[in-house]
N, C-alpha and C positions, 0 to 999 in steps of 0.2 A: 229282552234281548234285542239289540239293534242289528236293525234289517241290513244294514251295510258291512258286515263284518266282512273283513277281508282275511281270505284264506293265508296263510305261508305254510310250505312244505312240512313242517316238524307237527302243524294240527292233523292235514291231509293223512299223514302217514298213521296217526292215532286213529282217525276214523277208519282209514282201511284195517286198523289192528281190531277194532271193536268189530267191525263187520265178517270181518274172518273167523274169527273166534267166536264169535254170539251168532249169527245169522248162519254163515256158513258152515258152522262146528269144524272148523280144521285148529289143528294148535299149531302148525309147523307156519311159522312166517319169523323173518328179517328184515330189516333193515339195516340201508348203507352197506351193502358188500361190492367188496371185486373178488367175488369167485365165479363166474360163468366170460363168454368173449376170451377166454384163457386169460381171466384177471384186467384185462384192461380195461373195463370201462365199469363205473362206479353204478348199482344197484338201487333204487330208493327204495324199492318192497318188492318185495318176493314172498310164495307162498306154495306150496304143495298141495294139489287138489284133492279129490279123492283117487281118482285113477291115475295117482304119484306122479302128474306133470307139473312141470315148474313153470307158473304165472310169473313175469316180473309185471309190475305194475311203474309204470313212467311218471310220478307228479310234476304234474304242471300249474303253476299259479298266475302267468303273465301269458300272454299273446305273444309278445317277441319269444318267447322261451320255449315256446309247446309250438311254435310253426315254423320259428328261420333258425334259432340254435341247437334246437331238438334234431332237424334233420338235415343240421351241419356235420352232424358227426356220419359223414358220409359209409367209413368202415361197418361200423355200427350195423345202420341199415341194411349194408350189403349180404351183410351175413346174413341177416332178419330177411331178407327178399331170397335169398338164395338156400334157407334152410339148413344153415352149417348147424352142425352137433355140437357145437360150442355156446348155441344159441340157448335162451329160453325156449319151451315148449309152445308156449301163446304167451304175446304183448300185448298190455293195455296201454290204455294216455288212462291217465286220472286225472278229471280238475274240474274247476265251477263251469256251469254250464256256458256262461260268458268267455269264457277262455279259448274251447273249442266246441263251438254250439252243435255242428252236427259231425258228422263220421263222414261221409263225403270227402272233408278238406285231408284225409289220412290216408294212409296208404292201405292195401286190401291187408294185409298181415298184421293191419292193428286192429286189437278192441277198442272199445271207449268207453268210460265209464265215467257219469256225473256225479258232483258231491255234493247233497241239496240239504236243505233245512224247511221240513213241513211247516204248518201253522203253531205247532206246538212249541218250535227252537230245536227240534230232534234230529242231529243231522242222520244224513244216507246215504248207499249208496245207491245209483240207479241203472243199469246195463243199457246203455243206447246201441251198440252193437257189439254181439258178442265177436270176442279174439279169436280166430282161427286156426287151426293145430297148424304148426310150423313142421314141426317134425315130429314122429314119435319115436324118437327111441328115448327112454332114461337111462339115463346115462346116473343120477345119485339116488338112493334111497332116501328118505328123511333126515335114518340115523347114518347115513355115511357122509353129507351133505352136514350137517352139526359137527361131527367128527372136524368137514375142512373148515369148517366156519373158528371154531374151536382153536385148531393147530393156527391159522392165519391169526388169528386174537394175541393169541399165546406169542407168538413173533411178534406181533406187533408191540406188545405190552415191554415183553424184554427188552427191546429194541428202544421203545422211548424210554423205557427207567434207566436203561442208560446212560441214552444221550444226556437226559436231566440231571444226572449223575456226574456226568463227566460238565458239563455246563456249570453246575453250581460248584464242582472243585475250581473250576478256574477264575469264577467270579470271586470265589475266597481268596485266592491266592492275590487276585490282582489287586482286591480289595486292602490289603497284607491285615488279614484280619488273622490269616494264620502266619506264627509269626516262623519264623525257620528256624533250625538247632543251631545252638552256634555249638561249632566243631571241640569237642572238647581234649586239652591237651592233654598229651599223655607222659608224665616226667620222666625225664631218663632213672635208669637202674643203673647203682653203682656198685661193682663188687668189691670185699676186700678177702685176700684170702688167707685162710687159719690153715696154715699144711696144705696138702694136697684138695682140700677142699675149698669151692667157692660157695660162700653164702649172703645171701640179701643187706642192703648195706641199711635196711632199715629194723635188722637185728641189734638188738642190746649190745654195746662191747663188756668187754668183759674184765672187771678190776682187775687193779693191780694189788697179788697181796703185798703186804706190810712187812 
């Protein structure tokens, strides 16, 4: 295995799943949500501890990313520095040790946590400082917390089979691969009448005897 492997976010998040699951024995974790900040700001991993607080964990794989765009998102922060209920419980940074080498460069309300590869090629994860409780109140159980994860998928799913829906009819149409009805005419009715009665002019007439 080569020594230079370079991390991107979608491995990071596999090893945080292996590590949760196998090392920490929790089964409750996601990825990519906007359910906490009241939806606005997107999740890379999230996790349930054992005394039901919600870790989000931050992946970071670049230095620009993990120091000056990380804590551009100014709002963000503010709520993590000021302890809003909207918040996670505790926040990590996750990422190679290269990225953000110590805890220091972070703010006191983040963990940090390294994602290393011993001599064997086995990645890990490593606790350089632990995350501090922000707040304790919980605010989701596991299973009411699945339940929103659930309901917001569900929107979501309908929502794009939709649109894709409505998208591919109009690519059809534009395409005229559907061809349109042509309107079909409808002949006039002509009556002729026998007595007092009108009857269909596309009845038999009726000889004449002899």
């Amino acid at each position: 295995m080569s020594k230079e492997l370079k991390y991107n976010e979608g491995l990071v998040q596999a090893i945080l799943a292996q590590y949760v699951s196998i090392k920490l024995k929790i089964r409750h974790f996601f990825c990519n949500l906007y359910s906490l900040y009241d939806n606005s700001f997107e999740l890379d991993f999230l996790y349930f501890d054992r005394n039901k607080f919600i870790n989000e964990c931050e992946v970071k794989v670049s230095k620009q990313d993990a120091l000056v765009n990380e804590f551009n998102k100014t709002e963000k922060h503010n709520r993590l520095a000021s302890g809003d209920s909207s918040c996670p419980n505790k926040f990590w940074i996750v990422c190679p040790p290269d990225i953000v080498p110590t805890a220091d460069l972070l703010p006191d309300y983040c963990g940090l946590k390294h994602v290393l590869r011993d001599k064997y090629g086995v990645h890990k994860i490593k606790i350089i400082r632990k995350a501090p409780l922000i707040h304790d109140n919980i605010k989701y159980t596991p299973s009411d917390f699945f339940q929103k994860v659930y309901y917001q998928l569900s929107k979501y799913q309908s929502k794009w089979f939709s649109d894709k829906m409505a998208d591919f009819d109009s690519r059809l149409k534009d395409s005229k691969l559907i061809a349109s009805k042509p309107k079909r005419k409808r002949k006039k009715r002509t009556y002729r009448k026998l007595g007092d009665k009108s009857l269909s002019a596309g009845l038999p007439k009726r000889r004449k005897k002899k």
